[in-house]
C-alpha positions as CSV (number, residue, x, y, z in Angstrom):
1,X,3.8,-158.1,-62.7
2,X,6.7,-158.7,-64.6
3,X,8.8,-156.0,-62.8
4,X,7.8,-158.0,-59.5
5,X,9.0,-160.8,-60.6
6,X,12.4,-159.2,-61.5
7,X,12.7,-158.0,-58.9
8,X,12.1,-161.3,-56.8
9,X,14.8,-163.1,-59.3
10,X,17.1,-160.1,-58.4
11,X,16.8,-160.5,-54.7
12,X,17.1,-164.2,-54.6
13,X,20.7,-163.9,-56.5
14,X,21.5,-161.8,-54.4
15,X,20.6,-163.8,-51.1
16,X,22.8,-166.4,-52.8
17,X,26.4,-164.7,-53.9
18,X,26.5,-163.3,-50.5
19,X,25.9,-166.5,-48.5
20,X,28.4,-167.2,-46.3
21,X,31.6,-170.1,-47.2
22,X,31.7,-173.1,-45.0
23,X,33.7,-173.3,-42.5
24,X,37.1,-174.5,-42.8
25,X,40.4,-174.8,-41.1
26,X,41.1,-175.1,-37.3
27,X,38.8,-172.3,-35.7
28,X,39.7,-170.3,-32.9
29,X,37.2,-172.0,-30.3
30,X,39.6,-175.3,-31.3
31,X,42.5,-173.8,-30.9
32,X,41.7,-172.2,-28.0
33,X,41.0,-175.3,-26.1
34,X,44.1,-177.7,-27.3
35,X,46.3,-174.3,-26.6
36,X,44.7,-174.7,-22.8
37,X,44.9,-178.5,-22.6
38,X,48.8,-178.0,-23.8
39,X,49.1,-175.2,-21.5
40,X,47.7,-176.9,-18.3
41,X,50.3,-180.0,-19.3
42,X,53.4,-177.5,-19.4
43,X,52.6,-175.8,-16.2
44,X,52.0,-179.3,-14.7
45,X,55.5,-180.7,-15.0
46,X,56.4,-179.1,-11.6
47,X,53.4,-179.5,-9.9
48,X,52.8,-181.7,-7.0
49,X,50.4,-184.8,-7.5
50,X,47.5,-183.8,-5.8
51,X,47.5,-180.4,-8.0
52,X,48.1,-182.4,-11.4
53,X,45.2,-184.6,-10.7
54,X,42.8,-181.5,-9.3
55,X,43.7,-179.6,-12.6
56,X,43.2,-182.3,-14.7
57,X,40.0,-183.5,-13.2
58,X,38.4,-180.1,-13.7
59,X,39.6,-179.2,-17.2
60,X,38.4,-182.8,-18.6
61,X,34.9,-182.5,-16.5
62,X,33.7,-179.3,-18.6
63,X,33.0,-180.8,-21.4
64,X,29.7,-182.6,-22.3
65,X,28.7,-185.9,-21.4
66,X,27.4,-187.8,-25.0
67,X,27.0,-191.6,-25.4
68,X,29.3,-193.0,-28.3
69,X,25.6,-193.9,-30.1
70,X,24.9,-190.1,-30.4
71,X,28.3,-188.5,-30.3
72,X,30.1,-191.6,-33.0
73,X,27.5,-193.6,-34.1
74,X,29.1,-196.6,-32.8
75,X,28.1,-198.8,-29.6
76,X,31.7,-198.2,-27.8
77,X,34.2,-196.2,-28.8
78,X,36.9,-194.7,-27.2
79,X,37.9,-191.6,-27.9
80,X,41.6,-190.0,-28.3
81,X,41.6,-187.3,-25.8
82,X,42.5,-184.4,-28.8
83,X,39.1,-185.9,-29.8
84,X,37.2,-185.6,-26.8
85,X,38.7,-181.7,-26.5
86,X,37.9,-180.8,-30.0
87,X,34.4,-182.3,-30.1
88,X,34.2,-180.8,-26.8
89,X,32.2,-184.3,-25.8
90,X,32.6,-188.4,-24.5
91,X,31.1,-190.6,-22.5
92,X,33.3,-191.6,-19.3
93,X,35.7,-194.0,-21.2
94,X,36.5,-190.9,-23.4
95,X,36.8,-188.8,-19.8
96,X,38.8,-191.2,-18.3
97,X,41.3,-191.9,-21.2
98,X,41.3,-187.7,-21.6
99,X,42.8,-187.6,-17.4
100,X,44.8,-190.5,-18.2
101,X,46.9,-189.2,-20.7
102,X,47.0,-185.6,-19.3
103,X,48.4,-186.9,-16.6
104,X,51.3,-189.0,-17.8
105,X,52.2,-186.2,-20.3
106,X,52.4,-184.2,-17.1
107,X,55.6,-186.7,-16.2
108,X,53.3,-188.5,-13.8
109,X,54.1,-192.4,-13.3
110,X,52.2,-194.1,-15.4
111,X,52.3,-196.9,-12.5
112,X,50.8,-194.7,-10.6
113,X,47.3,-194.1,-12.6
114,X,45.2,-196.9,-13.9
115,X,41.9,-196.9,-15.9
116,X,39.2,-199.0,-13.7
117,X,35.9,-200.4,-14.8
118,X,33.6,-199.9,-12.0
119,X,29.9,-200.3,-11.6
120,X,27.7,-197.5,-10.9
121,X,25.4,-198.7,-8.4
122,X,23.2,-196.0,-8.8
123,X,22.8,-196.0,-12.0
124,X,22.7,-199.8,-12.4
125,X,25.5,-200.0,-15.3
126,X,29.1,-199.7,-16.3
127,X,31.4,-196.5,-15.4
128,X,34.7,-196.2,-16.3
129,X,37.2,-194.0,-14.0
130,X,40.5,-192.8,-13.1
131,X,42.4,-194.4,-10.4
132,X,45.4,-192.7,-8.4
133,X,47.5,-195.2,-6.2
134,X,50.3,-192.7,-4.4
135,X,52.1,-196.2,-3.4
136,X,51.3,-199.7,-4.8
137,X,49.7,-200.2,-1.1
138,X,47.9,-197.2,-1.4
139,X,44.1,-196.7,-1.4
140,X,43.4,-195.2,-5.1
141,X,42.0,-191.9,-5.3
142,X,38.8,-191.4,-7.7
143,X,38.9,-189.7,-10.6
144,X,35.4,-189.5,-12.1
145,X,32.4,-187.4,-14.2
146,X,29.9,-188.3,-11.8
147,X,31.2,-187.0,-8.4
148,X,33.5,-184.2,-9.8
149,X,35.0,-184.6,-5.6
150,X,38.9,-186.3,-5.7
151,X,37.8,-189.3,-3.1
152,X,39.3,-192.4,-1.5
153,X,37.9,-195.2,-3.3
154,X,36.7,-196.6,0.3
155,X,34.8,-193.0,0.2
156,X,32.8,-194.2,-3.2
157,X,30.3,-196.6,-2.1
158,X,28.5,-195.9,-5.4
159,X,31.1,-197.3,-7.8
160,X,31.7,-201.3,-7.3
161,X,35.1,-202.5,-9.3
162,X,35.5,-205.0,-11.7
163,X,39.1,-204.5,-13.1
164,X,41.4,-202.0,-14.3
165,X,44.3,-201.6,-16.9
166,X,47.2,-199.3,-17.8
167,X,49.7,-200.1,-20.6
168,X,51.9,-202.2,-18.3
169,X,49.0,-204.5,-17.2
170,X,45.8,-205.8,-16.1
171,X,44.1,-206.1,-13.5
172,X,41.0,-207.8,-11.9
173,X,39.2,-205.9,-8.5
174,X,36.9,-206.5,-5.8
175,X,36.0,-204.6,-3.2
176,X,37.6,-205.3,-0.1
177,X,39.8,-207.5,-1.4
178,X,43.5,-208.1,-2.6
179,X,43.8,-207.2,-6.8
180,X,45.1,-209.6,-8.9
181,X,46.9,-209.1,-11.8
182,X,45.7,-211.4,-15.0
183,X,47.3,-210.4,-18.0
184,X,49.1,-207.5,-19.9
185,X,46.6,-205.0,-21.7
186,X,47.2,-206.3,-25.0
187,X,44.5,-207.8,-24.7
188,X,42.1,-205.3,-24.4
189,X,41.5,-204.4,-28.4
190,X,39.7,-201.3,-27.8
191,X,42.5,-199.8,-25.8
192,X,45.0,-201.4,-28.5
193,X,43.1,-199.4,-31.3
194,X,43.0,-195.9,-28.6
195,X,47.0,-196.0,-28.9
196,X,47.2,-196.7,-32.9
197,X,44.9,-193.8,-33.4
198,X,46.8,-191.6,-31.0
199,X,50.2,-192.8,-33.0
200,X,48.7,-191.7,-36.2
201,X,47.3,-188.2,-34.8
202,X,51.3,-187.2,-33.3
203,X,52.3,-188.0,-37.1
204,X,49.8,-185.0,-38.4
205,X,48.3,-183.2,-35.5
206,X,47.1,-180.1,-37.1
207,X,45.1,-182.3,-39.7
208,X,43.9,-184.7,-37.2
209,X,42.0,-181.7,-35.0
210,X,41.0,-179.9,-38.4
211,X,39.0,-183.3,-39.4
212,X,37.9,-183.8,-35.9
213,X,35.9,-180.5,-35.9
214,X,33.8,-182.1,-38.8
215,X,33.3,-185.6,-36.9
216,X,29.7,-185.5,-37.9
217,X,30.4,-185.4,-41.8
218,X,31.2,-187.9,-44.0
219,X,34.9,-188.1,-44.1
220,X,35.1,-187.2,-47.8
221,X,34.1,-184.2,-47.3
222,X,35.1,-183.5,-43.8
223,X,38.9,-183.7,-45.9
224,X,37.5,-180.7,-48.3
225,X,37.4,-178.4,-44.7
226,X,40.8,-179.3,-44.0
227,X,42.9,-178.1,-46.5
């Protein structure tokens, strides 16, 4: 009996020195994706619009659709878009924001792209997008997670709009009717905290996606991954 249970003690030491060590570090899967995303952006300083926003719109759409309850434990939150690649996951607001900023790191004009609040009819609640406007008279081009298709906006009887926003304004929308511009986006907080978060990731990027991997752990010991 005794050698049994030896044996047994034996065993279980050994199960435990050869456990594998946490992860740590960028892995490759990471690094694989922000090298694509980076990639896509440098081949897409000579591309023509209508490529740029294809690209883009497909490279953001493969990732996973989470609500910000499950994916950050918060009611809204908007999502940087090295968070949103390196999580691999958002909701449309996280979508959105990731084609916005691909974009206009592409050297598209930013008064060209807007962010617009619509509401999906079909679903009965609020959808954020990407709008396109070739000219300022032009009819925007859709951008969007739910219909993966590059339409006219007159083409997306689904979506209503409410307003939309860029960093040089804001803007309230109807359908069928004439925008008006109310304000400048300052005062849109959640937007206002996107662009200090994205100011503090281009200060230590390599950190920033190492602690992004751990999202899910408490952020003390998220920083013990990322040495």
């Amino acid at each position: 009996m005794m050698r049994w249970l030896a044996f047994i003690s034996l065993a279980i030491l050994v199960g435990c020195s050869s456990s594998p060590k946490k992860e740590s570090g960028i892995n490759p899967q990471t690094q694989a994706t922000v090298n694509a995303w980076k990639q896509l952006i440098d081949s897409g300083q000579d591309w023509s619009d209508m490529r740029r926003l294809k690209a883009t719109n497909d490279f953001v759409n493969q990732f996973n659709f989470v609500d910000d309850i499950v994916h950050w434990k918060q009611e809204d939150y908007w999502a940087t878009p090295l968070e949103t690649l390196v999580t691999r996951g958002g909701d449309c607001e996280d979508f959105s924001i990731a084609k916005f900023f691909t974009l206009t790191s592409m050297g598209m004009e930013e008064d060209k792209l807007r962010l617009t609040y619509v509401k999906a009819l079909a679903l009965n609640q609020a959808h954020m997008v990407v709008s396109y406007y070739e000219n300022p008279k032009a009819t925007p081009l859709v951008l969007d997670n739910l219909n993966t298709n590059i339409l006219p906006a007159t083409q997306r009887d689904d979506l209503y709009p409410v307003y939309s926003f860029n960093g040089k304004g804001l803007w309230l929308n109807k359908k069928q009717q004439s925008e008006q511009f109310v304000d400048t986006s300052e005062r849109i907080s959640l937007w206002q905290r996107l662009l200090r978060n994205m100011d503090v990731e281009a200060a230590d990027e390599k950190s920033m996606i190492c602690l992004y991997q751990f999202y899910d752990l408490p952020k003390s010991e998220a920083r013990t991954r990322c040495p």
